[in-house]
DRENKOLMAR-507314 format. One record per residue (C-alpha): residue in one letter; x, y, z; residue number from 0. Coordinates in pm, whole numbers, always signed. Layout:
<atom resn="a" px="X" py="Y" pz="Z" resi="NUM"/>
...
***
This chain:
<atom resn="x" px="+0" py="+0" pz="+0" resi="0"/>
<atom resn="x" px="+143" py="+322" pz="-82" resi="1"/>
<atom resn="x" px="+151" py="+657" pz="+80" resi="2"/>
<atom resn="x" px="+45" py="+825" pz="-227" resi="3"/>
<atom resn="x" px="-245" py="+599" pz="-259" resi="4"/>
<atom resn="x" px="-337" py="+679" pz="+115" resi="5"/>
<atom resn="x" px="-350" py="+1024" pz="+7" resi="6"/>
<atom resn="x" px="-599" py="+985" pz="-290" resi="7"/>
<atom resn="x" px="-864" py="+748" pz="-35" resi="8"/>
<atom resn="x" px="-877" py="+1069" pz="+239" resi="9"/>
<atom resn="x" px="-909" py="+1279" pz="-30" resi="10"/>
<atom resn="x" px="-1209" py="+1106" pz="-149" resi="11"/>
<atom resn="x" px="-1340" py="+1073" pz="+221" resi="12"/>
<atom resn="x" px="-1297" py="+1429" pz="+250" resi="13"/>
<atom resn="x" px="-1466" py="+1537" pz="-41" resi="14"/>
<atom resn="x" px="-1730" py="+1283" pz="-6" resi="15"/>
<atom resn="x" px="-1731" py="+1258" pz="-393" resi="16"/>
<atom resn="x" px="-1467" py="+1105" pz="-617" resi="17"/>
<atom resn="x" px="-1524" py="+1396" pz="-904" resi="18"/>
<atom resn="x" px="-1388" py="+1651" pz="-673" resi="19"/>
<atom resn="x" px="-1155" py="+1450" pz="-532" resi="20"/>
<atom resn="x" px="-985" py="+1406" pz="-843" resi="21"/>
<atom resn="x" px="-1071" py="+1795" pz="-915" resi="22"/>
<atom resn="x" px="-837" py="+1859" pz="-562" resi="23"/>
<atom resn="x" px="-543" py="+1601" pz="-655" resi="24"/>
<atom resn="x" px="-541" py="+1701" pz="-1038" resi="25"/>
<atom resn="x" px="-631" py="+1346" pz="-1142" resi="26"/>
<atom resn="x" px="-804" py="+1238" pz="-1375" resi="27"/>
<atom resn="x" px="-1157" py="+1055" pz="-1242" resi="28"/>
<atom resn="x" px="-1082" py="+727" pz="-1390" resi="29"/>
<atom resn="x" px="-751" py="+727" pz="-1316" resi="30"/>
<atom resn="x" px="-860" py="+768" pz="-946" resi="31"/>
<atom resn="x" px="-1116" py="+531" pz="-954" resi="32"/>
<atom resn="x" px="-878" py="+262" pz="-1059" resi="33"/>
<atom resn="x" px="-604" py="+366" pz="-780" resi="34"/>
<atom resn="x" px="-875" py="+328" pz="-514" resi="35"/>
<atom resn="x" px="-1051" py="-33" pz="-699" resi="36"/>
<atom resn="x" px="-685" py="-170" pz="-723" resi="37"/>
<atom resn="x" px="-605" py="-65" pz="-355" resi="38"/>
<atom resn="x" px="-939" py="-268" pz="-238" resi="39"/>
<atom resn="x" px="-867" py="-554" pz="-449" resi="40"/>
<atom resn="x" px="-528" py="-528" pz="-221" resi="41"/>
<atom resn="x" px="-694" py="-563" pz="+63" resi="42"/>
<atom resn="x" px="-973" py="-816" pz="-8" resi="43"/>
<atom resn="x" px="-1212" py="-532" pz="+140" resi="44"/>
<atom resn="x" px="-1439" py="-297" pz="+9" resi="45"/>
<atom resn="x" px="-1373" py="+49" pz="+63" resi="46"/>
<atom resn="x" px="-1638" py="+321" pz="-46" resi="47"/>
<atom resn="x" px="-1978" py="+269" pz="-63" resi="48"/>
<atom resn="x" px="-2058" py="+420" pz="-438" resi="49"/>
<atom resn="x" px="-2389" py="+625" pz="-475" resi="50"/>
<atom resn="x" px="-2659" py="+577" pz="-668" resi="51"/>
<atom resn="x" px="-2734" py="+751" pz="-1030" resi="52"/>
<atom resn="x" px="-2945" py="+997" pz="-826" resi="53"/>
<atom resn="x" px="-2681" py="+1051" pz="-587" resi="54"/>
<atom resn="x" px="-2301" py="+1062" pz="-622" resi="55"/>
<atom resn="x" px="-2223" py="+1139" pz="-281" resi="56"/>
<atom resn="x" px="-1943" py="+840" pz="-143" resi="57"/>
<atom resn="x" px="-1983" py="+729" pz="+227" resi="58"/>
<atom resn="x" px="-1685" py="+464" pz="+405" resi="59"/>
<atom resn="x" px="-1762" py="+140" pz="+464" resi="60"/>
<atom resn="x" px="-1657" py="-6" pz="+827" resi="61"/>
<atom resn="x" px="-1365" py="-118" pz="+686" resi="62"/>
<atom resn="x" px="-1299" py="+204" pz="+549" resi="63"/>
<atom resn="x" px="-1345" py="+411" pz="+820" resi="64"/>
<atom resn="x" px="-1069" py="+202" pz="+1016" resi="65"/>
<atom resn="x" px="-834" py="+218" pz="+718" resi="66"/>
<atom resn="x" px="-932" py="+675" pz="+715" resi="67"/>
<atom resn="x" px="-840" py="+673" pz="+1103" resi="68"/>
<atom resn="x" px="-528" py="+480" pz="+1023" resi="69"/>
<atom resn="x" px="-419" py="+709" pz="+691" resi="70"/>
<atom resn="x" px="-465" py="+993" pz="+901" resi="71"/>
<atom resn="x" px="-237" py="+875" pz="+1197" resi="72"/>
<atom resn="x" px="+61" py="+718" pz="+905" resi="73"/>
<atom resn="x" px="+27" py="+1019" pz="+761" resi="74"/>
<atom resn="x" px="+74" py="+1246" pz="+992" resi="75"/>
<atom resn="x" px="+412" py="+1054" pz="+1133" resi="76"/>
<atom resn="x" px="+542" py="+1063" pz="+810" resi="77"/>
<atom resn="x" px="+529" py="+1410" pz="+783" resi="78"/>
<atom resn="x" px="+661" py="+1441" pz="+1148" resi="79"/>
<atom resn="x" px="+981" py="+1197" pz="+1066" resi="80"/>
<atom resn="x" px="+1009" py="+1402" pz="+739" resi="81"/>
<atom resn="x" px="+1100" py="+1682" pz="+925" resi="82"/>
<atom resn="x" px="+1272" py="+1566" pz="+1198" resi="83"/>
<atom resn="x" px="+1530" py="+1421" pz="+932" resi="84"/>
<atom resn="x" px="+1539" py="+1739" pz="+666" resi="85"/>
<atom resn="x" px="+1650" py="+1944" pz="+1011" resi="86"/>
<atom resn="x" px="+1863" py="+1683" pz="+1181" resi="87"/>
<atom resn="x" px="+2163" py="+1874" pz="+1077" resi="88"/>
<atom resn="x" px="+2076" py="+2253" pz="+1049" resi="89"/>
<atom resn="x" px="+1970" py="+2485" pz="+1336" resi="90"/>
<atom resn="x" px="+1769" py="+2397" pz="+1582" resi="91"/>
<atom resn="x" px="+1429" py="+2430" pz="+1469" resi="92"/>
<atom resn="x" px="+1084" py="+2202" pz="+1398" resi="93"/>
<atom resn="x" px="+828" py="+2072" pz="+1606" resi="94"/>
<atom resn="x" px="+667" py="+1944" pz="+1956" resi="95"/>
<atom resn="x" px="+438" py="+1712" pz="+1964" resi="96"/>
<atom resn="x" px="+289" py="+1753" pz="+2352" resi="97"/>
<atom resn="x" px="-8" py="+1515" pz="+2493" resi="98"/>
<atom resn="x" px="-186" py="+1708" pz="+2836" resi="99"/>
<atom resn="x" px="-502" py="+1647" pz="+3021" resi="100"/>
<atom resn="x" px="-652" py="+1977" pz="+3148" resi="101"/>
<atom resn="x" px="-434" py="+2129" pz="+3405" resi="102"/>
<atom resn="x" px="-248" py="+2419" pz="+3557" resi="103"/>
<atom resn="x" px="+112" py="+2208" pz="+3531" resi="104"/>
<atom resn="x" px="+90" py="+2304" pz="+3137" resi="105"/>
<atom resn="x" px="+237" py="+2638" pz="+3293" resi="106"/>
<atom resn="x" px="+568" py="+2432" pz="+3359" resi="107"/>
<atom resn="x" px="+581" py="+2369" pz="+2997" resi="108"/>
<atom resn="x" px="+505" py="+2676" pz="+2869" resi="109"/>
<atom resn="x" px="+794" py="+2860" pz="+3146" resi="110"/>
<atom resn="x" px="+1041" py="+2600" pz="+2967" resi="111"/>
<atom resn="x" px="+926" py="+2658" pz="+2576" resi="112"/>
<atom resn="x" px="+909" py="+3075" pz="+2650" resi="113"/>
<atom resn="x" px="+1276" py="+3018" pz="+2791" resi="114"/>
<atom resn="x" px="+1389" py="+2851" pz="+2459" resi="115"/>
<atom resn="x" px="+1241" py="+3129" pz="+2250" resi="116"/>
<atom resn="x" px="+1509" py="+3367" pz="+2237" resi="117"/>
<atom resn="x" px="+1783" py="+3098" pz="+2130" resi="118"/>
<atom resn="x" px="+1525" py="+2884" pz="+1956" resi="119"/>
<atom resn="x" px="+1263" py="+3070" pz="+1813" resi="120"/>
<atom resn="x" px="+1233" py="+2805" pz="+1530" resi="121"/>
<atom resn="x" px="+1085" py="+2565" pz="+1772" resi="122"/>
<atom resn="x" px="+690" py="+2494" pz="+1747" resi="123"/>
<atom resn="x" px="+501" py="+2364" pz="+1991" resi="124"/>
<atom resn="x" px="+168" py="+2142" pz="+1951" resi="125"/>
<atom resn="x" px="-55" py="+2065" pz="+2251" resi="126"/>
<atom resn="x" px="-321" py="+1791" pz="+2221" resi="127"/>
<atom resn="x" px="-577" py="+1806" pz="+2502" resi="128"/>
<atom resn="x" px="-701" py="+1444" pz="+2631" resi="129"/>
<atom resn="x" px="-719" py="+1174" pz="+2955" resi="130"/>
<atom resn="x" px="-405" py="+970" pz="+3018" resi="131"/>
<atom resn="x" px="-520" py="+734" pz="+2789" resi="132"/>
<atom resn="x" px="-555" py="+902" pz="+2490" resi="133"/>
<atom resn="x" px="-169" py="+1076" pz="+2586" resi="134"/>
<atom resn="x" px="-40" py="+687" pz="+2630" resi="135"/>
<atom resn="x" px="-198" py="+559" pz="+2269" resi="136"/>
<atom resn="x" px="-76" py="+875" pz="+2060" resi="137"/>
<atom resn="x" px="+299" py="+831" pz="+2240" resi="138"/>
<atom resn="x" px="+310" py="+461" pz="+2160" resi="139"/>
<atom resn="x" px="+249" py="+524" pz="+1834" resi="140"/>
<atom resn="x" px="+531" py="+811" pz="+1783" resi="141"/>
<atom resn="x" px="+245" py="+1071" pz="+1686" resi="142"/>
<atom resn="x" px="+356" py="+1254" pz="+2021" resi="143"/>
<atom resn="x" px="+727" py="+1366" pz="+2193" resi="144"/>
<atom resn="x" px="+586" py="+1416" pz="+2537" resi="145"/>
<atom resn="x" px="+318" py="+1356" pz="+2763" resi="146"/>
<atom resn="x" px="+145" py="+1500" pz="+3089" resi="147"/>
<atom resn="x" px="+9" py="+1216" pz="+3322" resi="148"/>
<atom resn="x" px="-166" py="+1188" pz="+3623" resi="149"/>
<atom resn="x" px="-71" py="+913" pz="+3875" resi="150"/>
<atom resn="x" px="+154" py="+602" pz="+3873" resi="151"/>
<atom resn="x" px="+367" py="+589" pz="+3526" resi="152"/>
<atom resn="x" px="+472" py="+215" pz="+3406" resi="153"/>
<atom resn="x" px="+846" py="+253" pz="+3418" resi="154"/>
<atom resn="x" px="+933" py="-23" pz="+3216" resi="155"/>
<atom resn="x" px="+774" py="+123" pz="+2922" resi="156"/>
<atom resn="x" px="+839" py="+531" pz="+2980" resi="157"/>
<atom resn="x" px="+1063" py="+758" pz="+3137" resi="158"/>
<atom resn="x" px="+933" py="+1022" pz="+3356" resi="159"/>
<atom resn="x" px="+979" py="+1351" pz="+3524" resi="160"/>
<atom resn="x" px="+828" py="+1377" pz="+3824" resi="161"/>
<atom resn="x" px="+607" py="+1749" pz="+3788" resi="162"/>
<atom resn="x" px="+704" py="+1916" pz="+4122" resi="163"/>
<atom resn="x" px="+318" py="+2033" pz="+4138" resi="164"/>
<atom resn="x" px="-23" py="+1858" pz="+4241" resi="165"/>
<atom resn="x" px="-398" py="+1929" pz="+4063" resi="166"/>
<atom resn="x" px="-638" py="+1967" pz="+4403" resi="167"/>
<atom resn="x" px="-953" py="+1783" pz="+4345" resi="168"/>
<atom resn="x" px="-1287" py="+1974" pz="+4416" resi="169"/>
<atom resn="x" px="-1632" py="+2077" pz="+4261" resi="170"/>
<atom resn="x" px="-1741" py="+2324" pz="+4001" resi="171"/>
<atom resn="x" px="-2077" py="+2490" pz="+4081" resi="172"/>
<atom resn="x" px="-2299" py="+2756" pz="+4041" resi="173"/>
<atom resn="x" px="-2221" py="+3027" pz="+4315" resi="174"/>
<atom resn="x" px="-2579" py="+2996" pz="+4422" resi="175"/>
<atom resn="x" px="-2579" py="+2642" pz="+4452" resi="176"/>
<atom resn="x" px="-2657" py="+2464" pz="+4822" resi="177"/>
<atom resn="x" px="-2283" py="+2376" pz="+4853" resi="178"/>
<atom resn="x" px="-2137" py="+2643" pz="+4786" resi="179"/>
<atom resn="x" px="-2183" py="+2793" pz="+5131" resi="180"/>
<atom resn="x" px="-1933" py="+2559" pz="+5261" resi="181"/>
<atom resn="x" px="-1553" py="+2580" pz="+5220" resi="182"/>
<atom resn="x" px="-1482" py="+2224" pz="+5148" resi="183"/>
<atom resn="x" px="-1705" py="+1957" pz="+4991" resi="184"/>
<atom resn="x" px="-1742" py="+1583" pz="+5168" resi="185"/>
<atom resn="x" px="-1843" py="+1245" pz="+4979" resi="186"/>
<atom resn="x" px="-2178" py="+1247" pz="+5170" resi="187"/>
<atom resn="x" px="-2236" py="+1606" pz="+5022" resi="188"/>
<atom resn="x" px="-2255" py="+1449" pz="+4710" resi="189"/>
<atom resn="x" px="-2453" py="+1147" pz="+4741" resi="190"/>
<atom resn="x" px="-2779" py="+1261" pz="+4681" resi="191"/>
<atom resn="x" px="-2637" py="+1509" pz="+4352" resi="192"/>
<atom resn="x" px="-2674" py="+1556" pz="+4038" resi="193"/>
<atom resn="x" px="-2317" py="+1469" pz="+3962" resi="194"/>
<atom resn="x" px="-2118" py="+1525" pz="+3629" resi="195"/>
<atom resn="x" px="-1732" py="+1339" pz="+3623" resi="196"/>
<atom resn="x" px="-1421" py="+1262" pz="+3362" resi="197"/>
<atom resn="x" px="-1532" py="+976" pz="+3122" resi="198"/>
<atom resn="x" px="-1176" py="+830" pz="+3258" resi="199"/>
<atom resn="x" px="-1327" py="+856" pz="+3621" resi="200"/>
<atom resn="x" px="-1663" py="+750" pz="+3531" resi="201"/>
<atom resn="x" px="-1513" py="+387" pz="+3492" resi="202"/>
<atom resn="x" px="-1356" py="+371" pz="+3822" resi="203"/>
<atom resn="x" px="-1116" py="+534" pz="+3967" resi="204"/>
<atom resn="x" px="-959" py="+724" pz="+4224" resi="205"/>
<atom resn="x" px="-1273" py="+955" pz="+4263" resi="206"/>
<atom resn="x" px="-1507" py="+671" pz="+4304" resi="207"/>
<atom resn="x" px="-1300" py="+521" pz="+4613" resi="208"/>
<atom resn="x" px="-1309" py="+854" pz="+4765" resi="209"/>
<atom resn="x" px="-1699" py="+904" pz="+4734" resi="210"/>
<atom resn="x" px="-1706" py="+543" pz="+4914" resi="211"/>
<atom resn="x" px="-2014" py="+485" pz="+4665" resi="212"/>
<atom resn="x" px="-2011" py="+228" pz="+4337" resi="213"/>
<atom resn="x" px="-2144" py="+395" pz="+4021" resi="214"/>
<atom resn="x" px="-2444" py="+260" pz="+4015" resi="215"/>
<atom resn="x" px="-2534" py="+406" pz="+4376" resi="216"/>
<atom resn="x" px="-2434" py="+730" pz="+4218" resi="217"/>
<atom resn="x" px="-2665" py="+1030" pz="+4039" resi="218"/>
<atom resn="x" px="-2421" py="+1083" pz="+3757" resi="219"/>
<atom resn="x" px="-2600" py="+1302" pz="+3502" resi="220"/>
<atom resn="x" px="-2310" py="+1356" pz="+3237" resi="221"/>
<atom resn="x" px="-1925" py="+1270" pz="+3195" resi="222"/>
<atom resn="x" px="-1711" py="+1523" pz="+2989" resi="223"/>
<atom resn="x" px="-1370" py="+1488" pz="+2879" resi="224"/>
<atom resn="x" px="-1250" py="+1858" pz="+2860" resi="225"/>
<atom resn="x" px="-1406" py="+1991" pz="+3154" resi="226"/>
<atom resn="x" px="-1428" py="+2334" pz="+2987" resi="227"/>
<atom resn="x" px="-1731" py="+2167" pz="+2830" resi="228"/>
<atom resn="x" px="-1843" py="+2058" pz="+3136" resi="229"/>
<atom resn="x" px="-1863" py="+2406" pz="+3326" resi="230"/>
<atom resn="x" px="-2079" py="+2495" pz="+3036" resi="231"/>
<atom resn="x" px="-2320" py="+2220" pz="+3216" resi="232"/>
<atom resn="x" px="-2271" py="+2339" pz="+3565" resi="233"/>
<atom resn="x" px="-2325" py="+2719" pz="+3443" resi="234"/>
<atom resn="x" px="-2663" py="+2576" pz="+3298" resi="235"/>
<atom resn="x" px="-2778" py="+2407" pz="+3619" resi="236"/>
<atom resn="x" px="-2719" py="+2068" pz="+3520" resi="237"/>
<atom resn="x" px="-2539" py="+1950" pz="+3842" resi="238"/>
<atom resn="x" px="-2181" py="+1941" pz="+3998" resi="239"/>
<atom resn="x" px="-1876" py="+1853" pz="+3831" resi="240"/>
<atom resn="x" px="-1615" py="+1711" pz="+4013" resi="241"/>
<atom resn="x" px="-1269" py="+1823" pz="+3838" resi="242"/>
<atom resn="x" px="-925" py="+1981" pz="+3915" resi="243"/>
<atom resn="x" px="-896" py="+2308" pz="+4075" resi="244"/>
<atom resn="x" px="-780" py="+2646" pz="+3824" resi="245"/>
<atom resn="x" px="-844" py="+2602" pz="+3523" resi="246"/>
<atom resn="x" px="-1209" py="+2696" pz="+3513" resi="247"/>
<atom resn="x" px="-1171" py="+3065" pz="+3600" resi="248"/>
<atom resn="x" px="-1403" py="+3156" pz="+3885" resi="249"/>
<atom resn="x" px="-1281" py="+3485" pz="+4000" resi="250"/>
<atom resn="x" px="-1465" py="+3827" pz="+3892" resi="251"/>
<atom resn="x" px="-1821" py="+3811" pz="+3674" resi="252"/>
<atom resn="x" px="-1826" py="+3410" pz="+3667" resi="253"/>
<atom resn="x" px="-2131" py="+3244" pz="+3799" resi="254"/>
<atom resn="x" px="-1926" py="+2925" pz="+3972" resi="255"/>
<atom resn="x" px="-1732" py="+2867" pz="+4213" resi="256"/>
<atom resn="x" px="-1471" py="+2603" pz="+4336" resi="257"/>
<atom resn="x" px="-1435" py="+2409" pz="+4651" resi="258"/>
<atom resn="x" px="-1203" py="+2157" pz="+4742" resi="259"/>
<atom resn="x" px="-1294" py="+1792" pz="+4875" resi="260"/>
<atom resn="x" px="-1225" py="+1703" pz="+5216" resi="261"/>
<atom resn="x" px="-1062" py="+1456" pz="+5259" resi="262"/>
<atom resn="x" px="-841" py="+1622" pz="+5017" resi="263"/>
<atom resn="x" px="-747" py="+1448" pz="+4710" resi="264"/>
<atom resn="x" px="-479" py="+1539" pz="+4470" resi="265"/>
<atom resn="x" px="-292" py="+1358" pz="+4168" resi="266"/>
<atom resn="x" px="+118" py="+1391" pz="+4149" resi="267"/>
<atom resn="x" px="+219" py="+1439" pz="+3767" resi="268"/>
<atom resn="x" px="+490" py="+1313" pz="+3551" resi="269"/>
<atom resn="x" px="+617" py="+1421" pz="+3199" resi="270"/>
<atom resn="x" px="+704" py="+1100" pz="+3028" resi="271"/>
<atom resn="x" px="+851" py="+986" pz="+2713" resi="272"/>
<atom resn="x" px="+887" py="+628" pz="+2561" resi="273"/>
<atom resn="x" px="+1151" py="+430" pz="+2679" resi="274"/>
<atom resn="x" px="+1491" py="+401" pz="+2408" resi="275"/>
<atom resn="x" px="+1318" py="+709" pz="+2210" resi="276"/>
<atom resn="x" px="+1582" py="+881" pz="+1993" resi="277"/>
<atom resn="x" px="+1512" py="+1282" pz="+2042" resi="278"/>
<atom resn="x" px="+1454" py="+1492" pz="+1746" resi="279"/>
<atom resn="x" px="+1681" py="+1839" pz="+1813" resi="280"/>
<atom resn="x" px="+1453" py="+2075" pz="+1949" resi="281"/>
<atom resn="x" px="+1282" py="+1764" pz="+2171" resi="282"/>
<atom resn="x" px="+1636" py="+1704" pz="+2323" resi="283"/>
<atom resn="x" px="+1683" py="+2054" pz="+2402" resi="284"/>
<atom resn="x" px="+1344" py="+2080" pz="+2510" resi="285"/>
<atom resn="x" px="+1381" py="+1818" pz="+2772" resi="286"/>
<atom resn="x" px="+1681" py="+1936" pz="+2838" resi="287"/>
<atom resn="x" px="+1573" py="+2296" pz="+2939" resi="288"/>
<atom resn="x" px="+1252" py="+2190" pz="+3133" resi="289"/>
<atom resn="x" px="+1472" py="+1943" pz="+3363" resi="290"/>
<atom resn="x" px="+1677" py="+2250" pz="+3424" resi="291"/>
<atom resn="x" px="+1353" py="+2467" pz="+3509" resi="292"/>
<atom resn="x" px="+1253" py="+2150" pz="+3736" resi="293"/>
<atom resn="x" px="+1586" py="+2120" pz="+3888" resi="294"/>
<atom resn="x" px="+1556" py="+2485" pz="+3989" resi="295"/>
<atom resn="x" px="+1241" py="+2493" pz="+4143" resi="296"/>
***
């Protein structure tokens, strides 16, 4: 299978259409027809779902979407090792590929990359937001340099630096909400609420042993995965959300509020890398300058 080929089907899932497809790669229609029929015959699988006379419009088979997903993320690596090779030997410039869940240790990162820009400013940074799951996957498959975790990291398959900073667990809520009269928020507070929690959470975790209640016993009315998204909810009157401390901003006009859990509850963090990963320039010196930040602290 080639990568040019892999080019051509995302084109055509893009465009929905394989006339304007061929219209956006400057192919001719059969020519691109046959490139995509000899790449199914390939793989024994159909591809594209053709429409009818009355409609032209192309939608993926299941097959298909697996194969877009995996185009995309081939793709996009090759154009990462592309450049990490074409600058291997000139100045120290290119990109960072950075994996975070929502929290206020991205500060450490940025004190590190706003360090570098005065001796580096060729270096480009790229956050993706998402739970430590979604970090792990995208680093095992080289589509990331870095990632922020929460909690334990496996050692035998990363490296890690240990974030000298914890995220304080608490509740979002509306500042005329029931709770928000008291200073710090206990499991029992919480039973009998309309409660919204991280997806990652929602299937055990951490949170649930602290709220000494199973799932099920729970009144969870939404999960979220950026909670950004989920103070939209709270702001609405949907319920609580139960998240990490500043980075909803609560201070001046806002209509919620914070407030911590007693028993407190906080998550250490780690920046960690796969294990035997060979640096691209501006990662090394990246890494480099953030342990010195670290060290310093």
């Amino acid at each position: 299978m080639e990568l040019r080929v892999l080019q051509y089907f995302l084109a055509i899932a893009r465009e929905q259409s394989i006339v304007r497809a061929a219209e956006s790669l400057h192919l001719s229609q059969p020519t691109l027809s046959t490139q995509i029929k000899n790449m199914e015959e390939e793989l024994g699988k159909q591809l594209l779902i053709r429409g009818t006379k009355g409609s032209r419009k192309i939608t993926l088979t299941e097959e298909g979407m697996i194969l877009r997903k995996r185009a995309e993320e081939i793709l996009e690596l090759v154009k990462k090792t592309e450049n990490e090779v074409t600058l291997s030997n000139q100045i120290i410039m290119g990109d960072i590929y950075i994996g975070t869940g929502e929290t206020d240790a991205v500060r450490i990162l940025a004190k590190a990359a706003t360090s570098l820009q005065n001796t580096c400013p060729g270096i480009h940074y790229h956050i993706s937001s998402g739970n430590s799951t979604f970090v792990m996957e995208r680093l095992d498959k080289g589509l990331l340099d870095f990632g922020i975790v929460f909690g334990t990291v496996d050692l035998t398959k990363y490296n890690a630096l240990k974030i000298p900073a914890k995220d304080v667990w608490g509740v979002l809520m509306r500042k005329d909400s029931p709770l928000a009269e008291k200073e710090t928020i206990a499991p029992e507070d919480l039973w009998d609420k309309p409660l919204i929690v991280s997806q990652q959470e929602n299937k055990g975790g951490t949170l649930t042993q602290w709220l000494k209640r199973q799932e099920s016993d729970l009144n969870i009315v939404a999960t979220y995965n950026l909670i950004f998204n989920a103070s939209l909810l709270v702001d609405e009157g949907l319920g609580y959300a139960i998240g990490f401390d500043k980075i909803i901003n609560t201070t001046g006009n806002s209509n919620l509020c914070f407030r911590p859990l007693k028993p407190g509850l906080e998550d250490e963090m780690s920046i960690i890398w796969k294990k035997y990963q060979i640096f691209s320039k501006p990662a090394e010196k990246f890494i480099t300058v953030l342990q010195e930040h670290l060290n310093a602290r």
